[in-house]
N, CA, C and O atoms as a Tinker XYZ file with bonds, in Angstrom:
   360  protein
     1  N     -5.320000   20.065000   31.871000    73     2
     2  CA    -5.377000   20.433000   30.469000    64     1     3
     3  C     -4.035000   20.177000   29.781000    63     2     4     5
     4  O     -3.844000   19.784000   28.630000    81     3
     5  N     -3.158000   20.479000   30.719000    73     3     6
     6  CA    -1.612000   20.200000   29.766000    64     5     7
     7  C     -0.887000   18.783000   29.414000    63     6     8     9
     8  O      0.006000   18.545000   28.601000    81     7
     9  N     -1.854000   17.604000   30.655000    73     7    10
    10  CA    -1.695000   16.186000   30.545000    64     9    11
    11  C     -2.337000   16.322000   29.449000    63    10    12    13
    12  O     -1.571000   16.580000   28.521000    81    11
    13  N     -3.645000   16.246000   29.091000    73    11    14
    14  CA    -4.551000   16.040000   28.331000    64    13    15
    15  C     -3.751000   16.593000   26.643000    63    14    16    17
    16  O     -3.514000   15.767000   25.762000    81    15
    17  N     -3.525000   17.690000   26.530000    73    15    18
    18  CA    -2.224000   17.798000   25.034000    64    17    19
    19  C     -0.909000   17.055000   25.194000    63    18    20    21
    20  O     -0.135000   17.119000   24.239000    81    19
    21  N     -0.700000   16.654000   25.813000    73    19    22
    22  CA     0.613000   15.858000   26.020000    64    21    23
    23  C      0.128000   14.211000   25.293000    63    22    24    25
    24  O      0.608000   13.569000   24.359000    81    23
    25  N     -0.964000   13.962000   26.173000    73    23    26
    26  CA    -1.410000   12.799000   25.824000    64    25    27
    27  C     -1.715000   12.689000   24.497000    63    26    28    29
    28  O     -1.277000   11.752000   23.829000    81    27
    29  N     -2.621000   13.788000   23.906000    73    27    30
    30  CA    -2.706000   14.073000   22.324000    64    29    31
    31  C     -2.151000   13.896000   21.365000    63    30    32    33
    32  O     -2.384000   13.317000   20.304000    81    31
    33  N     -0.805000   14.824000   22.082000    73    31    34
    34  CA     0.011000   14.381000   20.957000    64    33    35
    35  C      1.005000   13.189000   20.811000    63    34    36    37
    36  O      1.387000   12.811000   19.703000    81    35
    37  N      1.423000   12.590000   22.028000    73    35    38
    38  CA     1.997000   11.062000   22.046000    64    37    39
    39  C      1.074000   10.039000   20.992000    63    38    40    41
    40  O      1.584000    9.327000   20.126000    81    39
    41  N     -0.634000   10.158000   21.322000    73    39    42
    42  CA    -0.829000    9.265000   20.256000    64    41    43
    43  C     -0.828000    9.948000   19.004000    63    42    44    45
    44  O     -0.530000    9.239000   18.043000    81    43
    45  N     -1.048000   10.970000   18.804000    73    43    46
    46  CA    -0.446000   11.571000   17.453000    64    45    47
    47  C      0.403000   10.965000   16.831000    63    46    48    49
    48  O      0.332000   10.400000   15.740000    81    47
    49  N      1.458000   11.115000   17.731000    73    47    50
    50  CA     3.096000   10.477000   17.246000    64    49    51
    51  C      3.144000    9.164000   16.588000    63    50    52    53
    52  O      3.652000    8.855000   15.510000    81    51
    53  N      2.381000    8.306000   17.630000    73    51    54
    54  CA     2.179000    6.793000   17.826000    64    53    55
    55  C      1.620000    6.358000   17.080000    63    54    56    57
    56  O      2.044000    5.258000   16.727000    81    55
    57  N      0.772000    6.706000   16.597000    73    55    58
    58  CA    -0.460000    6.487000   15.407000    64    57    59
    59  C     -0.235000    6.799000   14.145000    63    58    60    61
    60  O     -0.796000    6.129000   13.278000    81    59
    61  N      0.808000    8.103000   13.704000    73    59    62
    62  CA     1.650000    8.465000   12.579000    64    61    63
    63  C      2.818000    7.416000   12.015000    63    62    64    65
    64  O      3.337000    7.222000   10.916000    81    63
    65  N      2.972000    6.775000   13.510000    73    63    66
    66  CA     4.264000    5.799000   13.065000    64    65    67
    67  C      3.992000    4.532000   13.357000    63    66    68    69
    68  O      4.965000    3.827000   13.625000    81    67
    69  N      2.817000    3.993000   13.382000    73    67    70
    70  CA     2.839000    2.376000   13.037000    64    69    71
    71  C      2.379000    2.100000   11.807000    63    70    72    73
    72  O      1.509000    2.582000   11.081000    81    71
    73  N      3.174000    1.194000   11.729000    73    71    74
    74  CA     3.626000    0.417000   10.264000    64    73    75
    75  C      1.749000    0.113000    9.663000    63    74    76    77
    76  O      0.755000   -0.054000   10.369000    81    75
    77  N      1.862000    0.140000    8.103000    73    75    78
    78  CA     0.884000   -0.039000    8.142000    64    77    79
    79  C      1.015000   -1.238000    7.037000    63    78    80    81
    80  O      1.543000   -1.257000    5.925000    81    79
    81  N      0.195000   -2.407000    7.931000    73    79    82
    82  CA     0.034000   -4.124000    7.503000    64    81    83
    83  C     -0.805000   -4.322000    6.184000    63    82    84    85
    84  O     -1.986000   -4.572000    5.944000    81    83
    85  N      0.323000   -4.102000    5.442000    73    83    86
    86  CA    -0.927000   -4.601000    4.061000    64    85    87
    87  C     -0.184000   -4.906000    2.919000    63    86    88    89
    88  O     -0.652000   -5.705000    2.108000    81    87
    89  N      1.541000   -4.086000    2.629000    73    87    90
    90  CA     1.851000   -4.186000    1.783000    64    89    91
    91  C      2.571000   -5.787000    1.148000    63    90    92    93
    92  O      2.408000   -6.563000    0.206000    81    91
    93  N      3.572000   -5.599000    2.567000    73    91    94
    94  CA     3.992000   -7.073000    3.309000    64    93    95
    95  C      3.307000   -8.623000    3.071000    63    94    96    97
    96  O      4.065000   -9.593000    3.078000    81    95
    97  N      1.936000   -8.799000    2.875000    73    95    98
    98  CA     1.513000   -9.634000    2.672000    64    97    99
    99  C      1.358000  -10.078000    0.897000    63    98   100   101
   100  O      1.157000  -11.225000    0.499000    81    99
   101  N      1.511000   -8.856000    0.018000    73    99   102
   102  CA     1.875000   -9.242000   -1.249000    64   101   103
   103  C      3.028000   -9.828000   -2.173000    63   102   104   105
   104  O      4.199000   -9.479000   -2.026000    81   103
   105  N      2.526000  -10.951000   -3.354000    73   103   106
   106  CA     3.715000  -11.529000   -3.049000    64   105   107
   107  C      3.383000  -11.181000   -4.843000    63   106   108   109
   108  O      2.279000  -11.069000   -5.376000    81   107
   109  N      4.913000  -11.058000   -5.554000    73   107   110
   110  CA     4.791000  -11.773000   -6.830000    64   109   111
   111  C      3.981000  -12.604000   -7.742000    63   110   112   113
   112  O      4.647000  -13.620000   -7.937000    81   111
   113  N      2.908000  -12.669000   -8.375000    73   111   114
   114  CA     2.356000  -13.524000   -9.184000    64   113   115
   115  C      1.226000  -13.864000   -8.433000    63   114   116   117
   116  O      0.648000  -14.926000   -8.668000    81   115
   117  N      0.826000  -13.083000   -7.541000    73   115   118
   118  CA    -0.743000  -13.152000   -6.775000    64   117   119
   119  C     -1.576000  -12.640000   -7.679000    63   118   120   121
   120  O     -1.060000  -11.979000   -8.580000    81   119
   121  N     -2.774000  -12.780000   -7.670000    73   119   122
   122  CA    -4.099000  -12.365000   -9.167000    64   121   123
   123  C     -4.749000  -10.967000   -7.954000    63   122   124   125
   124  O     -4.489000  -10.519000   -6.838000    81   123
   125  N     -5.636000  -10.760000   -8.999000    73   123   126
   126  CA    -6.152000   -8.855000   -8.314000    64   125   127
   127  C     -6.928000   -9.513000   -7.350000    63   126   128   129
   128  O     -6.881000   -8.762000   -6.375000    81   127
   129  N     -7.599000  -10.461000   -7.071000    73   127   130
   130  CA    -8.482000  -10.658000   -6.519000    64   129   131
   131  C     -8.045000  -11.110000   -5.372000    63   130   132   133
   132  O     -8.892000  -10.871000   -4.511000    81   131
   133  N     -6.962000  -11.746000   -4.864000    73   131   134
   134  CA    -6.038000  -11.803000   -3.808000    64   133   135
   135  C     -5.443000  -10.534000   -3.410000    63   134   136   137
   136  O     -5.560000  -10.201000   -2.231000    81   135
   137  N     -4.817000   -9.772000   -4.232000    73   135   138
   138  CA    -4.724000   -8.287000   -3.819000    64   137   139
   139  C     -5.101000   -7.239000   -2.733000    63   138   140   141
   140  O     -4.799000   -6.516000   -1.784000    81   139
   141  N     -6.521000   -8.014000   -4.140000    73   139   142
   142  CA    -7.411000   -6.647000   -2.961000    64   141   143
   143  C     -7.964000   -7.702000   -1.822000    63   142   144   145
   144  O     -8.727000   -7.146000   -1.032000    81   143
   145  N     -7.836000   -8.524000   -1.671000    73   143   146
   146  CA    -8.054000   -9.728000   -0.263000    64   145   147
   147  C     -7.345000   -9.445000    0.719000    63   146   148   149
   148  O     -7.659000   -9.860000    1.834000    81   147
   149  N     -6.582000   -8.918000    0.580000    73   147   150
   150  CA    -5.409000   -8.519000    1.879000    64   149   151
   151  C     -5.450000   -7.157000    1.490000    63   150   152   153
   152  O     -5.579000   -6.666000    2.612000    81   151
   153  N     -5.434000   -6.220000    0.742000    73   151   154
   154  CA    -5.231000   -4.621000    0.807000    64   153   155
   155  C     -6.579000   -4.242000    0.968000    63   154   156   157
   156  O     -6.810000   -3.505000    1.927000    81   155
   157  N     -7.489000   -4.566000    0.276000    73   155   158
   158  CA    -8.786000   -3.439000    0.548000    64   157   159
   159  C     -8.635000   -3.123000   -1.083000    63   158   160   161
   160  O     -7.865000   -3.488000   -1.971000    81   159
   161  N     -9.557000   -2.425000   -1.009000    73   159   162
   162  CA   -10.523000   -1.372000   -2.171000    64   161   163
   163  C     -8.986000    0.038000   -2.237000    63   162   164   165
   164  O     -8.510000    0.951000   -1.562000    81   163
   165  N     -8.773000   -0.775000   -3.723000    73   163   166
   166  CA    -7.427000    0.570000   -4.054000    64   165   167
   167  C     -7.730000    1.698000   -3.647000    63   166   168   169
   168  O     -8.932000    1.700000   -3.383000    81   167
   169  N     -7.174000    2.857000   -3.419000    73   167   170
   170  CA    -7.730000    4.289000   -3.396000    64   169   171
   171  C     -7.914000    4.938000   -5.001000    63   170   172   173
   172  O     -8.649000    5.916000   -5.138000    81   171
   173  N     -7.194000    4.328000   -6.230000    73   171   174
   174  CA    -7.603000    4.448000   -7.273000    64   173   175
   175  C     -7.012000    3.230000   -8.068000    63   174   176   177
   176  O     -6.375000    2.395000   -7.426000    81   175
   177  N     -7.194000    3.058000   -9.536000    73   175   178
   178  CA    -6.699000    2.303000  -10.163000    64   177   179
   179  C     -6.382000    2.976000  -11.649000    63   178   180   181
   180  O     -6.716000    4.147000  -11.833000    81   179
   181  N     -5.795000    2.297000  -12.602000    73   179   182
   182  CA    -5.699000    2.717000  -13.849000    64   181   183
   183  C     -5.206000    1.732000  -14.719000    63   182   184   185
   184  O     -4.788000    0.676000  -14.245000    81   183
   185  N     -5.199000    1.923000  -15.858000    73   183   186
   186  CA    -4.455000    1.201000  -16.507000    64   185   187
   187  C     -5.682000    0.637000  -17.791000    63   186   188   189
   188  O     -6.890000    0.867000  -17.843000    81   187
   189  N     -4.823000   -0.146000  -18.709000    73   187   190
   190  CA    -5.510000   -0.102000  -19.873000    64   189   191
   191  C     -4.994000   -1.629000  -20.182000    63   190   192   193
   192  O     -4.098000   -2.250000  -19.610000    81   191
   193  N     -6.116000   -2.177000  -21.620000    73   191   194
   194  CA    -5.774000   -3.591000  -21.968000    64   193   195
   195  C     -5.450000   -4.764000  -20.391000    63   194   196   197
   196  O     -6.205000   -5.194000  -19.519000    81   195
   197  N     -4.025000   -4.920000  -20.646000    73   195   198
   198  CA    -4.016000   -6.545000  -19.810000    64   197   199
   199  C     -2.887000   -5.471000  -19.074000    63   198   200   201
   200  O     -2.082000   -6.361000  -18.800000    81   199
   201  N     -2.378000   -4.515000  -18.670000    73   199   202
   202  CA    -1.921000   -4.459000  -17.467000    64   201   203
   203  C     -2.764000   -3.182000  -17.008000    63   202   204   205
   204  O     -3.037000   -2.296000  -17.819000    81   203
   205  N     -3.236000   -3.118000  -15.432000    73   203   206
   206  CA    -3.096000   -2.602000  -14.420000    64   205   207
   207  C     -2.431000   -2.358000  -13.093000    63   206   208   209
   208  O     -1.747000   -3.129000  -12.421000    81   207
   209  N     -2.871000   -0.811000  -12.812000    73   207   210
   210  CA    -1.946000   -0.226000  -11.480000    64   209   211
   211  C     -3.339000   -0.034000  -10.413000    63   210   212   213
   212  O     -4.314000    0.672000  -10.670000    81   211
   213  N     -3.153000   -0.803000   -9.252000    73   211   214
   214  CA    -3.877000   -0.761000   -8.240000    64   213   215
   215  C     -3.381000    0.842000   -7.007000    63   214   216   217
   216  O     -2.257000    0.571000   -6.587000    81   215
   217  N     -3.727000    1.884000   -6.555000    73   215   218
   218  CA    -3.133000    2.960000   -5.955000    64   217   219
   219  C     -3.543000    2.640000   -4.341000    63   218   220   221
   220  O     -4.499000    2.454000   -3.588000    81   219
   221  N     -2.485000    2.698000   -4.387000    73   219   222
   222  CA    -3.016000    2.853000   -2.159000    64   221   223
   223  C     -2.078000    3.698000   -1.226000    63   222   224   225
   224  O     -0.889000    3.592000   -0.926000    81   223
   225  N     -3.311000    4.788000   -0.801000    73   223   226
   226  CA    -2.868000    5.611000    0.664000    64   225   227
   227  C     -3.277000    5.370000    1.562000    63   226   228   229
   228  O     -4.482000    5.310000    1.806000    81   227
   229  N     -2.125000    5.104000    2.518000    73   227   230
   230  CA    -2.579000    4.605000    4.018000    64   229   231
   231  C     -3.090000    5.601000    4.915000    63   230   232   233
   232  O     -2.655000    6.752000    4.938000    81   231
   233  N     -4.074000    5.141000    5.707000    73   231   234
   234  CA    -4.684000    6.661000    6.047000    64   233   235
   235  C     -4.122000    6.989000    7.562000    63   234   236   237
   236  O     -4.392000    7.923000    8.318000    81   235
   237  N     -3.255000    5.886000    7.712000    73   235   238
   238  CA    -1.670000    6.742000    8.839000    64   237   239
   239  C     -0.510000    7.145000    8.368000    63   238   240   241
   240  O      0.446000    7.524000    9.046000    81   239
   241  N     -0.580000    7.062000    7.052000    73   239   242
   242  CA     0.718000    7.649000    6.067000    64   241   243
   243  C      0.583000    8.062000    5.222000    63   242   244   245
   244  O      1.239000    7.650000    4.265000    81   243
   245  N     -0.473000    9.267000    5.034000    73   243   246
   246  CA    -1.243000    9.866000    3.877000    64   245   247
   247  C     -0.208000   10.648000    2.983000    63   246   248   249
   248  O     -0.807000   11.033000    1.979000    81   247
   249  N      0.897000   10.967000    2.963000    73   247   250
   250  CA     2.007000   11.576000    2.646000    64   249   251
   251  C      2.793000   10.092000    1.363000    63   250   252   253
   252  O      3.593000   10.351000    0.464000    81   251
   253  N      2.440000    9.164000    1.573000    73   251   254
   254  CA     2.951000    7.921000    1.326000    64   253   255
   255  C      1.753000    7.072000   -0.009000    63   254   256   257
   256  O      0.548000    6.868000    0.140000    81   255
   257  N      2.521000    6.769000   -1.101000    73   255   258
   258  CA     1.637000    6.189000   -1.827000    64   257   259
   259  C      2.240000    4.778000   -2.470000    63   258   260   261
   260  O      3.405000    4.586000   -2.819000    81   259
   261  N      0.993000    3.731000   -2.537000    73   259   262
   262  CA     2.102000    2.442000   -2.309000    64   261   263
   263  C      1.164000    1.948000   -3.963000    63   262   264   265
   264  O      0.045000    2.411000   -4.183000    81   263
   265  N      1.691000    1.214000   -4.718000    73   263   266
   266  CA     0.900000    0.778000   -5.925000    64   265   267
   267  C      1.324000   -0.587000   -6.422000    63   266   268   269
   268  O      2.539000   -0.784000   -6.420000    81   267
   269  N      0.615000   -1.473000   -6.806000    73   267   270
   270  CA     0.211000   -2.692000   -7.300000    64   269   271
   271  C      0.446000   -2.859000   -8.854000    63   270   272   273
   272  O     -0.519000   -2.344000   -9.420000    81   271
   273  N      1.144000   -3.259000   -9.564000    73   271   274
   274  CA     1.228000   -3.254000  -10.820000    64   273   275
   275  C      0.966000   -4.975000  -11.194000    63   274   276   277
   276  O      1.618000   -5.985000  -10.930000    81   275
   277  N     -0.542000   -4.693000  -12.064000    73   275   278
   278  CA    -0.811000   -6.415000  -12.477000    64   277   279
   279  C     -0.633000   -6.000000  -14.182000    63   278   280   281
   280  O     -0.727000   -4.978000  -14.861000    81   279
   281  N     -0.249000   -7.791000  -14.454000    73   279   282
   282  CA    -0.362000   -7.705000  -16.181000    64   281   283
   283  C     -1.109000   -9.197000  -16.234000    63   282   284   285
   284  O     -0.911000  -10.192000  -15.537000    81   283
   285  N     -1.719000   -9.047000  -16.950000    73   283   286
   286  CA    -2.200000  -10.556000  -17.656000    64   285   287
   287  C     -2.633000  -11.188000  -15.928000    63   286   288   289
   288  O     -2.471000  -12.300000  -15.426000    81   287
   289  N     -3.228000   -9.913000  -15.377000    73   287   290
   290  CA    -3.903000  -10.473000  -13.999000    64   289   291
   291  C     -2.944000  -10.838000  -12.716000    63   290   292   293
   292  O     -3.356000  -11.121000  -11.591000    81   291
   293  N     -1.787000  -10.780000  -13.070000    73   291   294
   294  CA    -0.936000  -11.386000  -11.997000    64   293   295
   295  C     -0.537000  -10.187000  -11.114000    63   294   296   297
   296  O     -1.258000   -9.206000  -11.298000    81   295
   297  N      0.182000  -10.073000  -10.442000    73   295   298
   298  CA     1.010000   -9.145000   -9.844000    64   297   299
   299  C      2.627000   -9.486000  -10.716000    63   298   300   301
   300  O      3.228000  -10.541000  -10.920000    81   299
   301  N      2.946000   -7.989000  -11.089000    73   299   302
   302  CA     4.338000   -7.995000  -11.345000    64   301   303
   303  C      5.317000   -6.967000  -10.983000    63   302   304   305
   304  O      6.434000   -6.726000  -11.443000    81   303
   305  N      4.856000   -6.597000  -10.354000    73   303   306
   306  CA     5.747000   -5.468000   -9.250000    64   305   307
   307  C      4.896000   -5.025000   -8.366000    63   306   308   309
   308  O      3.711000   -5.332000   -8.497000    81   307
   309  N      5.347000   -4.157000   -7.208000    73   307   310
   310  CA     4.624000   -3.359000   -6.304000    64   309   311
   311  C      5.199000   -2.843000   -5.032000    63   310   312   313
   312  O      5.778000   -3.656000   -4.311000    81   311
   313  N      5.135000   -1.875000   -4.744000    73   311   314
   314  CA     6.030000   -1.558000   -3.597000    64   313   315
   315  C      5.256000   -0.030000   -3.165000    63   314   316   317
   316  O      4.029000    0.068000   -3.161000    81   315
   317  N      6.014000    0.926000   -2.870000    73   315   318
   318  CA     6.062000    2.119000   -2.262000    64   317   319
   319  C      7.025000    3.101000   -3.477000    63   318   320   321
   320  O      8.185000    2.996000   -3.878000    81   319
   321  N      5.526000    4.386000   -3.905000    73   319   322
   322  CA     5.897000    4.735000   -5.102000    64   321   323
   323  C      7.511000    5.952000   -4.736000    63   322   324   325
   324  O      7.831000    6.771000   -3.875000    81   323
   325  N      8.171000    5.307000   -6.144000    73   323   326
   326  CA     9.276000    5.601000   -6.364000    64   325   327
   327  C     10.364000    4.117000   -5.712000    63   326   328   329
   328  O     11.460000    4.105000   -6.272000    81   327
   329  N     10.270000    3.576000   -5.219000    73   327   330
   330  CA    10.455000    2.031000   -5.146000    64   329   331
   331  C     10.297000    1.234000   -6.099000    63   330   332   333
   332  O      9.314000    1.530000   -6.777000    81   331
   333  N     11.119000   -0.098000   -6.617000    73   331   334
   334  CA    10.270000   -1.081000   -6.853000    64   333   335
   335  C     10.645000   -2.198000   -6.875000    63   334   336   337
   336  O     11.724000   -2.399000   -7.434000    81   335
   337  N      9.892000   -3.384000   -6.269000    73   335   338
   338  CA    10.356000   -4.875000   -6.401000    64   337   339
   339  C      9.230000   -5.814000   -7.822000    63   338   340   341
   340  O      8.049000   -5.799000   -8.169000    81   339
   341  N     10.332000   -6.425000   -8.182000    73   339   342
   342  CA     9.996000   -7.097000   -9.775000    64   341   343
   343  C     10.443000   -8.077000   -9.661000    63   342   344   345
   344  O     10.941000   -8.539000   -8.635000    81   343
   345  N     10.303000   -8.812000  -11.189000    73   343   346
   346  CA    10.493000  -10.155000  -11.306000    64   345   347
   347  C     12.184000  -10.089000  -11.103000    63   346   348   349
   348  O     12.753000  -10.552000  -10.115000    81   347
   349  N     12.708000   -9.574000  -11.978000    73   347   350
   350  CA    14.298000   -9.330000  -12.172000    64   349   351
   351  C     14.867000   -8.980000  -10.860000    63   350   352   353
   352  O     16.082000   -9.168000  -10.795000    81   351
   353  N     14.470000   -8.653000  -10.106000    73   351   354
   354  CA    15.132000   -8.433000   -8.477000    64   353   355
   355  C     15.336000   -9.703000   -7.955000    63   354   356   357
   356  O     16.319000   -9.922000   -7.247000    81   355
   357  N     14.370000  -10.731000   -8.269000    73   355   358
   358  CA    14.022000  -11.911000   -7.220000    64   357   359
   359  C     15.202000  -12.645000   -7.678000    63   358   360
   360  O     15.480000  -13.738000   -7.183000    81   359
């Protein structure tokens, strides 16, 4: 029984801390429809007229919220909220 919680919680650990593959593959000036081609179905969205915010929680880093900002369809920022990479960084 005490292997058996030991083991538990190692993948606990293990599973809390791998990286999660999705953000990495977005690039600058990709359209929503590529977006969500590599991320999945936002966990929410918003936004009004010609820009939108795509929302995503990883469901091994639920503490963690990562968001997509498109205008005029493109991608123009996006990162990990309170982060951000933009045109002016590059």
């Amino acid at each position: 029984m005490r292997k058996l919680i030991l083991l538990l919680g190692l993948l606990l650990l293990l599973g809390g801390c791998s990286p999660w593959i999705g953000m990495h593959k977005i690039e600058l000036g990709m359209s929503k429809s590529e977006v969500m081609q590599q991320m999945g179905k936002p966990s929410n969205a918003s936004g009004s007229g010609s820009e939108e915010y795509l929302w995503y929680i990883p469901p091994n880093r639920f503490w963690e919220r990562y968001y997509v900002h498109i205008v005029n369809g493109k991608v123009e920022a996006y990162g990990q909220l309170g982060k951000q990479t933009s045109q002016a960084e590059q």
